[in-house]
TORKE-890691 format. One line per field, with one value per residue: y, z, x of N, C-alpha, C, O in turn. Coordinates in pm, 1 decimal, padded with zeros to 6 digits, always signed. Example, Ala and Ser with C-alpha at 12.3 -4.5 7.8 and 13.67 -1.06 7.14 Angstrom:
2
npy <- [-00569.0 | -00225.0] $
npz <- [+00780.0 | +00708.0] $
npx <- [+01319.0 | +01285.0] $
capy <- [-00450.0 | -00106.0] $
capz <- [+00780.0 | +00714.0] $
capx <- [+01230.0 | +01367.0] $
cpy <- [-00330.0 | +00003.0] $
cpz <- [+00780.0 | +00787.0] $
cpx <- [+01320.0 | +01290.0] $
opy <- [-00331.9 | +00113.8] $
opz <- [+00846.5 | +00803.9] $
opx <- [+01423.6 | +01340.9] $
***
This chain:
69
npy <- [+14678.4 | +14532.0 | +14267.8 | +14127.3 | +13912.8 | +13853.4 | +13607.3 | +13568.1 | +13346.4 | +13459.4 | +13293.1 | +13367.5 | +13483.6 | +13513.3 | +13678.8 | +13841.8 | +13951.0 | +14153.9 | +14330.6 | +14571.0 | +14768.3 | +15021.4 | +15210.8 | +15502.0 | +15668.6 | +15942.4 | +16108.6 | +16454.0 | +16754.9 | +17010.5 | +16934.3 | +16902.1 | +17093.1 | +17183.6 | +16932.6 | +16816.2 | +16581.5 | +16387.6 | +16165.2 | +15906.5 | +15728.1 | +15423.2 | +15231.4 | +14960.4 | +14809.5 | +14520.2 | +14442.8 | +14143.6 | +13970.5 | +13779.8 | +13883.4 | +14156.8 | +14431.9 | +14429.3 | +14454.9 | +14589.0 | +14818.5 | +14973.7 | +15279.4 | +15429.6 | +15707.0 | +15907.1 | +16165.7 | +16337.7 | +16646.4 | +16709.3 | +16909.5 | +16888.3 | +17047.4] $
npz <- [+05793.2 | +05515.7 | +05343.1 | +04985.8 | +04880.1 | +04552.4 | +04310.8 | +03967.9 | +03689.6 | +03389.4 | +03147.6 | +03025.6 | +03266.3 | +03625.7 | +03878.2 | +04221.4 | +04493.6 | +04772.0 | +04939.2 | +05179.1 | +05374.9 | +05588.4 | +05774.2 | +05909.8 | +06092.0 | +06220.1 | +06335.5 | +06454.1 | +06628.4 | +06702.4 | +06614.0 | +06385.9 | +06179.0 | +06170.2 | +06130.2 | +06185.0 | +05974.5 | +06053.2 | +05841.6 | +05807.8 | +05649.9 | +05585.0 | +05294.6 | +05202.9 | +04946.0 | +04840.5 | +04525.8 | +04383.5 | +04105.9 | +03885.6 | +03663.3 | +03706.9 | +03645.5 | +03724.7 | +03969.5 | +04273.7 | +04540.6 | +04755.2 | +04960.4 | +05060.9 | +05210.5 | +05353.1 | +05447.5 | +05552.5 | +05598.5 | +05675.9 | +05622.2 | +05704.7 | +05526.9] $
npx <- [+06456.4 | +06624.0 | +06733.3 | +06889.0 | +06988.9 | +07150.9 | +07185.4 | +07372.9 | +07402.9 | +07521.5 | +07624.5 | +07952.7 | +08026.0 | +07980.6 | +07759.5 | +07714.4 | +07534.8 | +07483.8 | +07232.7 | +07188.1 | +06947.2 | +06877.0 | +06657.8 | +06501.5 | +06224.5 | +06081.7 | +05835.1 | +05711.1 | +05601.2 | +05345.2 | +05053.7 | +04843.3 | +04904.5 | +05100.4 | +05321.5 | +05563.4 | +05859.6 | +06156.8 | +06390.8 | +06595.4 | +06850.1 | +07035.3 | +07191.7 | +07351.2 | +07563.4 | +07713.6 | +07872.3 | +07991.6 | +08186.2 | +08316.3 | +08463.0 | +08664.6 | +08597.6 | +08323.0 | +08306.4 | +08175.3 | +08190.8 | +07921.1 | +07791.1 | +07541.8 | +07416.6 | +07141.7 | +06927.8 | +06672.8 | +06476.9 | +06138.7 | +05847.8 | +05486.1 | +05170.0] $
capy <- [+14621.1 | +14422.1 | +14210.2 | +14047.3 | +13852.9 | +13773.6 | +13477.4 | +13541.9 | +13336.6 | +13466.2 | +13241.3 | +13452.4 | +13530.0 | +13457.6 | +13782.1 | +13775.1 | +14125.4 | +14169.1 | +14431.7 | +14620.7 | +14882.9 | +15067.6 | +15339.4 | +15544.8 | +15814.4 | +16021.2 | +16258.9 | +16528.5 | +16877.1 | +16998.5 | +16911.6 | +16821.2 | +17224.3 | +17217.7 | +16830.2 | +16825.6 | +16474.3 | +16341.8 | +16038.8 | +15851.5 | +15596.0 | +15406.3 | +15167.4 | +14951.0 | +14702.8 | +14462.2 | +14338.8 | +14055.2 | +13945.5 | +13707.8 | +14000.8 | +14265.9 | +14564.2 | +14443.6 | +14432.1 | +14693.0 | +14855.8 | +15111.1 | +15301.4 | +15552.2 | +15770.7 | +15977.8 | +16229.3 | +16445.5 | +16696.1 | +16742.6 | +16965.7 | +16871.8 | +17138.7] $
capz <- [+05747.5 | +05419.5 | +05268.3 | +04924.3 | +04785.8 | +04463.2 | +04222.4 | +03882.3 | +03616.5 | +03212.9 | +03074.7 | +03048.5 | +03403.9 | +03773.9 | +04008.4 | +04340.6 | +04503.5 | +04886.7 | +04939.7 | +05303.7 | +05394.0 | +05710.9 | +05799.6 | +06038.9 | +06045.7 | +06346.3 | +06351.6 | +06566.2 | +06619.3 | +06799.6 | +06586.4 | +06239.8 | +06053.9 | +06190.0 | +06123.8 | +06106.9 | +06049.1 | +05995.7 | +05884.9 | +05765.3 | +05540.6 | +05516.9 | +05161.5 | +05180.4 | +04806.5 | +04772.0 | +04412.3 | +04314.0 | +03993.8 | +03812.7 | +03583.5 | +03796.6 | +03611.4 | +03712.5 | +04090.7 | +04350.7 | +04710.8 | +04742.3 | +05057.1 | +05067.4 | +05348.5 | +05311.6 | +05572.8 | +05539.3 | +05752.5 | +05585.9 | +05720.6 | +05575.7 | +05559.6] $
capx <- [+06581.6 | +06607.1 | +06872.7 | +06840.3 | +07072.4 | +07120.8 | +07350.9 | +07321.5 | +07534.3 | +07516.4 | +07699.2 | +08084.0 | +08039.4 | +07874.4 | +07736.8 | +07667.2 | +07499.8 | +07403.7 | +07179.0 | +07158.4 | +06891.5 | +06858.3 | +06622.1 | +06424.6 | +06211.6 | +06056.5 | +05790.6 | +05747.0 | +05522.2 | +05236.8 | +04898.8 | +04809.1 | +04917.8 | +05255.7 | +05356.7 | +05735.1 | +05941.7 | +06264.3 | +06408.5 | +06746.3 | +06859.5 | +07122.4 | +07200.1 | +07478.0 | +07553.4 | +07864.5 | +07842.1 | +08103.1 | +08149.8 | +08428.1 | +08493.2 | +08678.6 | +08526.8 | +08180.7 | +08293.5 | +08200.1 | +08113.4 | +07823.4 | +07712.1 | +07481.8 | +07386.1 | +07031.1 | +06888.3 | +06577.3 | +06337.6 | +05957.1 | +05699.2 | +05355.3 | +05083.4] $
cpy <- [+14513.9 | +14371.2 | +14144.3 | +14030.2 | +13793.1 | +13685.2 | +13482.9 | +13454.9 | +13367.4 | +13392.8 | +13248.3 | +13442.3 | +13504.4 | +13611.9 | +13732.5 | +13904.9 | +14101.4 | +14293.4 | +14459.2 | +14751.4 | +14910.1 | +15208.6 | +15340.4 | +15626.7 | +15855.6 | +16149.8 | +16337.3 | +16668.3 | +16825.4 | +17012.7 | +16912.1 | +16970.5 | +17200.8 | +17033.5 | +16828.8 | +16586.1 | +16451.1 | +16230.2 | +16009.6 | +15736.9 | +15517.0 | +15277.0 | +15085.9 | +14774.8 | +14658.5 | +14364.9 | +14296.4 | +13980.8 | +13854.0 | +13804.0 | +14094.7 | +14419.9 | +14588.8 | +14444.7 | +14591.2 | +14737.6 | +15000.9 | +15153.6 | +15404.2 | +15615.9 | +15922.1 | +16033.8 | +16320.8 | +16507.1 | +16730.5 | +16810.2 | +16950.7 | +16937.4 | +17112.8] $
cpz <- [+05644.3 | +05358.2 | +05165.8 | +04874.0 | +04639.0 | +04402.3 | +04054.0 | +03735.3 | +03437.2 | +03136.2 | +03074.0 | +03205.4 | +03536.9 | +03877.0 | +04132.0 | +04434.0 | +04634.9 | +04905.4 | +05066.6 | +05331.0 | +05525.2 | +05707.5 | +05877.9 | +05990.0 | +06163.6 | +06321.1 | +06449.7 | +06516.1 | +06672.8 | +06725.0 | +06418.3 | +06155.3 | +06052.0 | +06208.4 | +06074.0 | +06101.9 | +05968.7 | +05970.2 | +05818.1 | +05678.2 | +05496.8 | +05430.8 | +05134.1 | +05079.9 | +04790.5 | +04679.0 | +04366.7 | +04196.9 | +03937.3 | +03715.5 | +03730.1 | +03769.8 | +03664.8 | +03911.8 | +04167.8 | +04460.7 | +04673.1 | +04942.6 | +05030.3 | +05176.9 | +05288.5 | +05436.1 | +05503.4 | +05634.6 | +05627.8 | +05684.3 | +05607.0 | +05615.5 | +05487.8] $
cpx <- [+06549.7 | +06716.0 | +06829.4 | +06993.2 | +07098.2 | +07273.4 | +07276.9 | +07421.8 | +07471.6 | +07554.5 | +07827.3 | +08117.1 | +07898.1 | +07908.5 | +07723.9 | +07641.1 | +07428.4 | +07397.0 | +07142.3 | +07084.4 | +06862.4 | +06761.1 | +06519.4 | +06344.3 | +06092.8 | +05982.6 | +05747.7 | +05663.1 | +05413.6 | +05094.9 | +04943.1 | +04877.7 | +05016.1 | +05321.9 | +05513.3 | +05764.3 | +06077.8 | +06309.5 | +06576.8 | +06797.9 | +06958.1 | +07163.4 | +07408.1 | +07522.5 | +07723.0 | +07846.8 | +07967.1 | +08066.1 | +08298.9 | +08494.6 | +08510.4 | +08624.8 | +08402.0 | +08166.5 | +08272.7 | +08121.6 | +08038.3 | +07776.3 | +07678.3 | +07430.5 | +07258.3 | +07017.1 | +06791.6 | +06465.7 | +06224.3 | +05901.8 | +05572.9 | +05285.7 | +04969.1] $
opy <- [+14422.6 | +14452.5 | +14079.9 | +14111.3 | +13677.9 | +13690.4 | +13428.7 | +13522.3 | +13295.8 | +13420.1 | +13143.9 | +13397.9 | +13486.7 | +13649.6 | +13612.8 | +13971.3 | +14038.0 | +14371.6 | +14381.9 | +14853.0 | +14814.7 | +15304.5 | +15244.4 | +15670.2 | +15767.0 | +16260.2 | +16277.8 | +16696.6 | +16711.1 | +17098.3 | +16920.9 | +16939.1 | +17186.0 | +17014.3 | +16837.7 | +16498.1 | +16485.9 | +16151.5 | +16099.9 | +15647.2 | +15523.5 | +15184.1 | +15124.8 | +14661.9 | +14724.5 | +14247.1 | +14374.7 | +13934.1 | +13908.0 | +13775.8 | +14109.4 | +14506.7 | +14700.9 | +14438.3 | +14690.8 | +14704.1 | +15095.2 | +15070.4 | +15486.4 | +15530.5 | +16009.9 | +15982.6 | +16378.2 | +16450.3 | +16769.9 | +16783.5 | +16981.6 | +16939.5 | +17185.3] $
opz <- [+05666.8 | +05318.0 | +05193.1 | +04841.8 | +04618.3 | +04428.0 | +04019.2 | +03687.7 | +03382.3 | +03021.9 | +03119.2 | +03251.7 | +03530.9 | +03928.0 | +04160.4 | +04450.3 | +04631.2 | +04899.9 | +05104.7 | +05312.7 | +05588.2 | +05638.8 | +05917.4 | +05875.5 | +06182.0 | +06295.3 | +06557.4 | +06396.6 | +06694.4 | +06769.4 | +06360.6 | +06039.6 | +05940.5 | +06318.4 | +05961.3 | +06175.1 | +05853.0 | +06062.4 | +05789.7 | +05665.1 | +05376.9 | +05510.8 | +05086.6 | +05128.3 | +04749.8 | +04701.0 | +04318.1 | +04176.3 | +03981.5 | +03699.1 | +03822.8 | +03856.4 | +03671.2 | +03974.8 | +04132.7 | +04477.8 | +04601.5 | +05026.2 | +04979.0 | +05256.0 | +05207.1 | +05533.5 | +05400.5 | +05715.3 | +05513.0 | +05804.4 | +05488.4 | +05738.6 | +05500.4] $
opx <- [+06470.3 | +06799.3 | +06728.0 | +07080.0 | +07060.0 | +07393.6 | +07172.0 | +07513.1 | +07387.9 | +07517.9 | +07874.5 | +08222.1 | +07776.4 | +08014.0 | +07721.0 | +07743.5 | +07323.0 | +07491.9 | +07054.4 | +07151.4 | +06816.7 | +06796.2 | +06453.3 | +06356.6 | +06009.4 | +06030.7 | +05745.3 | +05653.6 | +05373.3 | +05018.4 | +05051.5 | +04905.4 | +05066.2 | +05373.6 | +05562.0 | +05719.2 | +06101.6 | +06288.2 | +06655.4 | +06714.7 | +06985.1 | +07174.2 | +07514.8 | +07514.7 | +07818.5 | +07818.6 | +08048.7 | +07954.1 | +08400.3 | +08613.3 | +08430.6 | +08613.7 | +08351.5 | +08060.9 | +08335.9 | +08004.4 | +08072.0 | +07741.0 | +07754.1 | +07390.3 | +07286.7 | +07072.2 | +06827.3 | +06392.1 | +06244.7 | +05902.5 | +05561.8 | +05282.6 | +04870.5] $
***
């Protein structure tokens, strides 16, 4: 889990961007040929801004299975 925050001001205008990451990942199988895993991810960004064009919510949601050979 990581959060960064940032404050940035340009001059015109003042940001302000918290950044939320979540993820897992789980592997699984019986010996080194057949290595399966899965994992998950989830990305969640609320950037405010004094300018309403520059404002906005992000979530992302990731999922993947790998087999390594």
């Amino acid at each position: 889990m990581a959060q960064v925050v940032t404050h940035e001001e340009s001059g015109a205008h003042r940001q302000l961007r918290l950044r939320l990451a979540l993820g897992a990942a789980y592997r699984f199988g019986t010996g080194a040929s057949e290595s399966w895993s899965a994992s998950a991810t989830l990305l969640a960004i609320r950037h405010r801004s004094d300018v309403p064009f520059y404002a906005f919510d992000r979530r992302q949601v990731s999922l993947a299975l790998t087999r390594s050979f």
